[in-house]
N, CA, C and O atoms as CSV, one atom per row, in Angstrom:
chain,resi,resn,atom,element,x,y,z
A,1,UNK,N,N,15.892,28.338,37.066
A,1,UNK,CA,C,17.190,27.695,37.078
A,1,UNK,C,C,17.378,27.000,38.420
A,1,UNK,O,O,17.266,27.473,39.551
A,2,UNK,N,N,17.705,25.713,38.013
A,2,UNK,CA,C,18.161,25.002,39.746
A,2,UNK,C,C,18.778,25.983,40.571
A,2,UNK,O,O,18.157,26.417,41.542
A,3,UNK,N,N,20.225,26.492,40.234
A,3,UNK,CA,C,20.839,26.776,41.122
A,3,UNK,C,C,20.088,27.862,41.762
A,3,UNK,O,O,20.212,27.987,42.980
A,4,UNK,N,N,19.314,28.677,41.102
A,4,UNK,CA,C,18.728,29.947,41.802
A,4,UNK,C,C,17.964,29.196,42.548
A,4,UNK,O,O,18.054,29.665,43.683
A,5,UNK,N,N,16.890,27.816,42.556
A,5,UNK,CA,C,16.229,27.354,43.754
A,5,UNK,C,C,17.436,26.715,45.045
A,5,UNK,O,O,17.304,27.037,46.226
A,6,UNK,N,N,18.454,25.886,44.614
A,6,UNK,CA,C,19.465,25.860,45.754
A,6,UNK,C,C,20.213,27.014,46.443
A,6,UNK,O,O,20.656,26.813,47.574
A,7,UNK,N,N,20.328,27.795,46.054
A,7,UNK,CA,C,20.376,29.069,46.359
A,7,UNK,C,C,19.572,29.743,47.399
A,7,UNK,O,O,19.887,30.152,48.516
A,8,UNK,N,N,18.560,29.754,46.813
A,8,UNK,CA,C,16.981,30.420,47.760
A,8,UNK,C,C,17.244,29.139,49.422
A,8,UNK,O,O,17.195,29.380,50.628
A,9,UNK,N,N,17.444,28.168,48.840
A,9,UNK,CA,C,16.819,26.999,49.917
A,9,UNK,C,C,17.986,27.035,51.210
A,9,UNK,O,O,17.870,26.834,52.419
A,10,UNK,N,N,19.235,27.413,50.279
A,10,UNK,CA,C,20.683,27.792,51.397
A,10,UNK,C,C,20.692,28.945,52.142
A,10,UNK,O,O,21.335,29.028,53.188
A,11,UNK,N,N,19.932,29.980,51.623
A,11,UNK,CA,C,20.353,31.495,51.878
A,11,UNK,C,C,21.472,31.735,51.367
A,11,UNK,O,O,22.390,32.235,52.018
A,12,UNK,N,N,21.563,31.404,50.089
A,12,UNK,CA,C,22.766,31.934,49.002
A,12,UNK,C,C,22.275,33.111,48.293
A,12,UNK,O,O,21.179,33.044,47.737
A,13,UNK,N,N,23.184,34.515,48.239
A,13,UNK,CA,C,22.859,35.808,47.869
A,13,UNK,C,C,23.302,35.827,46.337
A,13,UNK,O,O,24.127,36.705,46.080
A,14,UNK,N,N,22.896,35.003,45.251
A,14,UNK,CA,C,23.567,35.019,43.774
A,14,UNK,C,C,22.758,35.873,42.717
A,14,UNK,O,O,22.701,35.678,41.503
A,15,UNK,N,N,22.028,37.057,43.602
A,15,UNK,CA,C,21.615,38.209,42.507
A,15,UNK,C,C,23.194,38.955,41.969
A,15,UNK,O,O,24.212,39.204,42.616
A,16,UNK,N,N,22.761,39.218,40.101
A,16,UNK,CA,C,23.744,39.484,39.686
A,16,UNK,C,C,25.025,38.465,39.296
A,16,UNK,O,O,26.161,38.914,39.449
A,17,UNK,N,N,24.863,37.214,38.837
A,17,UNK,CA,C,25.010,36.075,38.691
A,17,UNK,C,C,24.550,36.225,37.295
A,17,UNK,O,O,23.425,36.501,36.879
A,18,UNK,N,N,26.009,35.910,36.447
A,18,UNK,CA,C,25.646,35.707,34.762
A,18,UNK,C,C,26.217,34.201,34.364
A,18,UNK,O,O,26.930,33.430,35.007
A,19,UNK,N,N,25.823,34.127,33.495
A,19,UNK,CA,C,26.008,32.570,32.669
A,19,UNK,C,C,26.672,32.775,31.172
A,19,UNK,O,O,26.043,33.641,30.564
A,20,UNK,N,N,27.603,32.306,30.516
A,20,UNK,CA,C,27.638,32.273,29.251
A,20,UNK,C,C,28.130,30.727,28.823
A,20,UNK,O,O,28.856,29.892,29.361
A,21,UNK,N,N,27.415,30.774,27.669
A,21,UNK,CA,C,27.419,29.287,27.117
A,21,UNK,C,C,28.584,29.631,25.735
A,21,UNK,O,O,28.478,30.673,25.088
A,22,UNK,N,N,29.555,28.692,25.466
A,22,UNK,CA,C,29.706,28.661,24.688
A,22,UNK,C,C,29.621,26.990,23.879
A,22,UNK,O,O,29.513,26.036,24.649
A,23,UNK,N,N,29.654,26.812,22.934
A,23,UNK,CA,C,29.090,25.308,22.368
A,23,UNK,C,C,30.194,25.245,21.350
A,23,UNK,O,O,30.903,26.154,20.920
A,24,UNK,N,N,30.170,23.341,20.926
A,24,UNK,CA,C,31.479,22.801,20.003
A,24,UNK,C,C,30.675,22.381,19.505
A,24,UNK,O,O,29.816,21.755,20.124
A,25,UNK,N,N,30.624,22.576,18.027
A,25,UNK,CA,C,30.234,21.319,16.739
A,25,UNK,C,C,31.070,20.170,16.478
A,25,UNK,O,O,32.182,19.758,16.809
A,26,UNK,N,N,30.251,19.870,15.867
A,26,UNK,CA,C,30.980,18.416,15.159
A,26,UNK,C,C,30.263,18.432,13.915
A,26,UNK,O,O,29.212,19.062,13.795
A,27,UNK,N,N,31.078,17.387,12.445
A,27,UNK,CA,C,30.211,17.875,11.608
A,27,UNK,C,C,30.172,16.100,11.165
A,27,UNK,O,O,29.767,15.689,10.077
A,28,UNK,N,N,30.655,15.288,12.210
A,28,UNK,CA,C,30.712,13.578,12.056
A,28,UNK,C,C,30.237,12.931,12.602
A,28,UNK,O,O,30.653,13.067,13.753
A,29,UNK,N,N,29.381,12.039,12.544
A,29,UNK,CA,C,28.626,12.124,11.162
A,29,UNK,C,C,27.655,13.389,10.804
A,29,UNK,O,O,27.549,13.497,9.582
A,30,UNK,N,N,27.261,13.915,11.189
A,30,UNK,CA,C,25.941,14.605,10.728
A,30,UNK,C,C,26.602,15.398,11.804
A,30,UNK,O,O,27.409,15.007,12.648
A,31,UNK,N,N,25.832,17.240,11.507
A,31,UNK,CA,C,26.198,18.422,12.302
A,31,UNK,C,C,25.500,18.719,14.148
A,31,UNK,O,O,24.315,18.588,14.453
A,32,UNK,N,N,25.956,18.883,14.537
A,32,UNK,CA,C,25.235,18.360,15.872
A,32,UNK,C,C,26.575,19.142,17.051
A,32,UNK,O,O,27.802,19.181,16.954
A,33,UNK,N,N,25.688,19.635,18.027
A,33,UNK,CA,C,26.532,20.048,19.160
A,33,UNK,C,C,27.454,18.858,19.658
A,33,UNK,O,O,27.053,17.708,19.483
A,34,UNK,N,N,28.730,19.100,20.301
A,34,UNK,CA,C,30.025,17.918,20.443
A,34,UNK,C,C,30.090,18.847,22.358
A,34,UNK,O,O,30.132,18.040,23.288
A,35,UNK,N,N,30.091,19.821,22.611
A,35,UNK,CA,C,29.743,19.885,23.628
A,35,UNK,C,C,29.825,21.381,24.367
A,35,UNK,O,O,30.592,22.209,23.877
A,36,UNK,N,N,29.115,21.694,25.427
A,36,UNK,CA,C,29.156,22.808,26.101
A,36,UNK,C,C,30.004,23.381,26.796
A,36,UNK,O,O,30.555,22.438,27.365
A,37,UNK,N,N,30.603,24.525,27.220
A,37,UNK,CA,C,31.137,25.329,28.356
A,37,UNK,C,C,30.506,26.225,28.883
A,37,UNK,O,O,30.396,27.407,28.554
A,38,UNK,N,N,29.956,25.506,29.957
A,38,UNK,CA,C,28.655,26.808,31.042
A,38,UNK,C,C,29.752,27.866,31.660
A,38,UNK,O,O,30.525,27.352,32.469
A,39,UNK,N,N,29.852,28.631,31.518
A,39,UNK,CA,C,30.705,29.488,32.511
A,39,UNK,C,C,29.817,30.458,33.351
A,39,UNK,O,O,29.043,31.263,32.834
A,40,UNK,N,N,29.985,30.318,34.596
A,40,UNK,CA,C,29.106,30.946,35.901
A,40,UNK,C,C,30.108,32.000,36.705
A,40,UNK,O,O,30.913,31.850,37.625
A,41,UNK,N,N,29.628,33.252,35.837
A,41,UNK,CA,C,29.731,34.082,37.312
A,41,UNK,C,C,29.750,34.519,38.405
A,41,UNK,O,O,30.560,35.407,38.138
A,42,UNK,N,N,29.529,34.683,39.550
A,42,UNK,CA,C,29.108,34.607,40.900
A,42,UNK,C,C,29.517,35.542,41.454
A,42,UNK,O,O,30.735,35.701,41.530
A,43,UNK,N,N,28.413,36.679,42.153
A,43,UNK,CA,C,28.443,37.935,41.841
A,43,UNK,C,C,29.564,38.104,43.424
A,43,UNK,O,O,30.046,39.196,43.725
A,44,UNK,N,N,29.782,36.975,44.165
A,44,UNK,CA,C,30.257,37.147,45.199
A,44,UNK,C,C,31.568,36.099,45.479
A,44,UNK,O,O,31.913,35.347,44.568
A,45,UNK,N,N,32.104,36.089,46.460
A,45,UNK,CA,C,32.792,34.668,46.730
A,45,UNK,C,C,32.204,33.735,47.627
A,45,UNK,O,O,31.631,34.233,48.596
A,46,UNK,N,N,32.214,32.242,47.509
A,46,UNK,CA,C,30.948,31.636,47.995
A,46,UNK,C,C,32.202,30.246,48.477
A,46,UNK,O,O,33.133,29.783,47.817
A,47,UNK,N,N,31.706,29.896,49.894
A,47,UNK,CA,C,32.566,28.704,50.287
A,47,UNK,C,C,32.948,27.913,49.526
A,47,UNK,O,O,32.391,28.094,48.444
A,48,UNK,N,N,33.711,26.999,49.506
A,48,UNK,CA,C,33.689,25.913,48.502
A,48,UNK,C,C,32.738,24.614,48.955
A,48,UNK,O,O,32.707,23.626,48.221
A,49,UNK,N,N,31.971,24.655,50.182
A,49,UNK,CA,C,30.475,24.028,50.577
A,49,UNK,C,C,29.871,24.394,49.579
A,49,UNK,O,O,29.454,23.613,48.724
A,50,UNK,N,N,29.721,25.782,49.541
A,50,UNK,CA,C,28.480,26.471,48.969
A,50,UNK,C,C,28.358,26.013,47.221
A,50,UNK,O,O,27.417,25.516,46.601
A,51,UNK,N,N,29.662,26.399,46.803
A,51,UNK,CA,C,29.621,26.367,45.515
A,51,UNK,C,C,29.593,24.848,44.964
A,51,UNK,O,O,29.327,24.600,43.788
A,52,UNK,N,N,29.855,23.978,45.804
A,52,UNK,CA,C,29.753,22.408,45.460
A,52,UNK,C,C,28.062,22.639,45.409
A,52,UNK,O,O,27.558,22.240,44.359
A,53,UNK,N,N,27.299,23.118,46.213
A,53,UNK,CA,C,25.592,22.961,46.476
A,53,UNK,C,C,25.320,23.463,45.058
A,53,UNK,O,O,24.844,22.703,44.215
A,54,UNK,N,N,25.629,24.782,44.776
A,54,UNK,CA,C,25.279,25.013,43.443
A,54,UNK,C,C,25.206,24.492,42.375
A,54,UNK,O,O,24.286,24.489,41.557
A,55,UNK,N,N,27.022,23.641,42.346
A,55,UNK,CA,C,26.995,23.190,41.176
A,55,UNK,C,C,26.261,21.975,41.280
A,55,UNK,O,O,26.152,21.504,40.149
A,56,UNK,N,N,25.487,20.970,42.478
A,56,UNK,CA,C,25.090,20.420,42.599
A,56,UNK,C,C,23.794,20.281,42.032
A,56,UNK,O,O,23.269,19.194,41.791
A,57,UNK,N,N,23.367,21.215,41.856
A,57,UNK,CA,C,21.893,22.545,41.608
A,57,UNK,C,C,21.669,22.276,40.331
A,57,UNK,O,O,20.607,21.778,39.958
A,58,UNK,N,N,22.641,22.575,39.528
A,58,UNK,CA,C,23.272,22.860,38.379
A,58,UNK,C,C,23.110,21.720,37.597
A,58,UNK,O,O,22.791,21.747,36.408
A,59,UNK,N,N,23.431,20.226,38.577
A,59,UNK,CA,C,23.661,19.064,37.338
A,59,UNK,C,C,22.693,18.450,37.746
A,59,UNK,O,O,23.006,17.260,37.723
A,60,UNK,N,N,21.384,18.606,38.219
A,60,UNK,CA,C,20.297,18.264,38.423
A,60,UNK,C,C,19.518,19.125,37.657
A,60,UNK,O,O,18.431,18.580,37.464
A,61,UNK,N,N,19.580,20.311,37.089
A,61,UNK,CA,C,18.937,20.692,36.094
A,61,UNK,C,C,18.052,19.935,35.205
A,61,UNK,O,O,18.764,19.345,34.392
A,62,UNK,N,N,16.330,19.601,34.926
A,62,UNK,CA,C,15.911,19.280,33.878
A,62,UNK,C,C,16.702,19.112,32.564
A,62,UNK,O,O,17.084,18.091,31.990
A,63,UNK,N,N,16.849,20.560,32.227
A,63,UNK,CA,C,17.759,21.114,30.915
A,63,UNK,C,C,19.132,20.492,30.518
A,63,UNK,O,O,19.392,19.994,29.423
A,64,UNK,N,N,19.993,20.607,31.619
A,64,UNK,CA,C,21.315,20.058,31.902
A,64,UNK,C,C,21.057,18.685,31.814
A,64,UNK,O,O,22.105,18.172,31.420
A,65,UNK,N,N,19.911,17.535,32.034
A,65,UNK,CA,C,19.807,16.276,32.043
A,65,UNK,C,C,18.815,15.990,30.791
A,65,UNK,O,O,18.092,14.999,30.887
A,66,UNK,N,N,18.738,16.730,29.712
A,66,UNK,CA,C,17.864,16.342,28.744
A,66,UNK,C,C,18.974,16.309,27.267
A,66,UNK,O,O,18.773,15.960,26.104
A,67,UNK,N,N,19.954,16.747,27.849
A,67,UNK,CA,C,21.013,16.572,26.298
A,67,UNK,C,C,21.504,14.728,26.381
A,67,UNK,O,O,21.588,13.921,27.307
A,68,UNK,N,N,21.769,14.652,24.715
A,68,UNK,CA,C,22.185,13.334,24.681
A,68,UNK,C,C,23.455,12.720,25.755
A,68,UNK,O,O,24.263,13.604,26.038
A,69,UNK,N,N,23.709,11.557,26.297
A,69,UNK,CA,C,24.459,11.347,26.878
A,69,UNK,C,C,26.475,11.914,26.284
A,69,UNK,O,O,27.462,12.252,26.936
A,70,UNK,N,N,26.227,11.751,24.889
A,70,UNK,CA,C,27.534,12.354,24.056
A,70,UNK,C,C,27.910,13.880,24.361
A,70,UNK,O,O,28.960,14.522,24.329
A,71,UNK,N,N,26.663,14.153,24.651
A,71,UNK,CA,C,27.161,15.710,24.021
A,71,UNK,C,C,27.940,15.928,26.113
A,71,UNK,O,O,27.256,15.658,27.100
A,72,UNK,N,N,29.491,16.475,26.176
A,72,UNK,CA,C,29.838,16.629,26.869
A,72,UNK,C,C,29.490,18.269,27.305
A,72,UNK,O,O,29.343,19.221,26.538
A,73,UNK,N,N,29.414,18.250,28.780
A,73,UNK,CA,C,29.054,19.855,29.253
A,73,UNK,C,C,29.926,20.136,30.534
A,73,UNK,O,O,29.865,19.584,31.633
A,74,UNK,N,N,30.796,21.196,30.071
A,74,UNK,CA,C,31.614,21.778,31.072
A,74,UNK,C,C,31.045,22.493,32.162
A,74,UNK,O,O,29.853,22.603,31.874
A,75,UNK,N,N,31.268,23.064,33.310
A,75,UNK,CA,C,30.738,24.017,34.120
A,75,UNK,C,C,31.803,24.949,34.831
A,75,UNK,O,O,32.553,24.328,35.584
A,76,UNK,N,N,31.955,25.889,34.772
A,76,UNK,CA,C,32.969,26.421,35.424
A,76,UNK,C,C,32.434,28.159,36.086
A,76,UNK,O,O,32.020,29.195,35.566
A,77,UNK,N,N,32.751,27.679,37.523
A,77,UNK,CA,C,32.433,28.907,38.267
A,77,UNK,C,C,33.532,29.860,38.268
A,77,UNK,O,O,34.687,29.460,38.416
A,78,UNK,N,N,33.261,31.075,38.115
A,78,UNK,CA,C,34.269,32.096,38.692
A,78,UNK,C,C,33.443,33.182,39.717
A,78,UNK,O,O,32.373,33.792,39.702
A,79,UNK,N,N,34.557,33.043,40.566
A,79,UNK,CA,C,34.119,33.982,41.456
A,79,UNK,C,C,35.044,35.774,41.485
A,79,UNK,O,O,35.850,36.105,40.616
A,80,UNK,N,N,34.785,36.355,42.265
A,80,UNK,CA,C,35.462,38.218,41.924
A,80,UNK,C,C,36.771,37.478,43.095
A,80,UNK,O,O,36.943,36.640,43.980
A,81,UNK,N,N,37.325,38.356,42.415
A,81,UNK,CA,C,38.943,37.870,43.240
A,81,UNK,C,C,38.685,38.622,45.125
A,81,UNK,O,O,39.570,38.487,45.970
C-alpha cells in the first residue's frame, strides 16, 4: 500500500491502521460500481502535514489510479480522539 511506503519514508508509526471500503452501484446503464468510500483508521493522531503526506500516498496508489475516471472515490481519515 502507498501510504504504508510514505509512511516508512516519513517515519510515520501507522502499525494498526485499518481500512474499510464501502462501494455504490449503479444499475444505468449496465451494473457497475458508481463509487467508493475508503475509510482510514489511524492507529494514532498524525499532524495535519502528516496526514496530507498520506493521503497524498493514497491517491498515487497504482490501484486507486486504475479505476475508470467515473467511478468516484472518497477517502476519509479518522483519527482516536
Amino acid at each position: 500500500m502507498m501510504m504504508g511506503m510514505v509512511a516508512e519514508k516519513n517515519g510515520l508509526d501507522v502499525k494498526g491502521a485499518k481500512a474499510t471500503v464501502q462501494a455504490e452501484m449503479t444499475s444505468v446503464p449496465t451494473n457497475r460500481i458508481k463509487s467508493f468510500t475508503v475509510t482510514i483508521a489511524l492507529p494514532r493522531r498524525f499532524s495535519e502535514e502528516d496526514q496530507l503526506k498520506l493521503r497524498r500516498g493514497m491517491e498515487r496508489c497504482p490501484v486507486h489510479n486504475s479505476f475508470h475516471p467515473d467511478v468516484q472515490i472518497g477517502v476519509v481519515m479518522v483519527s482516536p480522539r
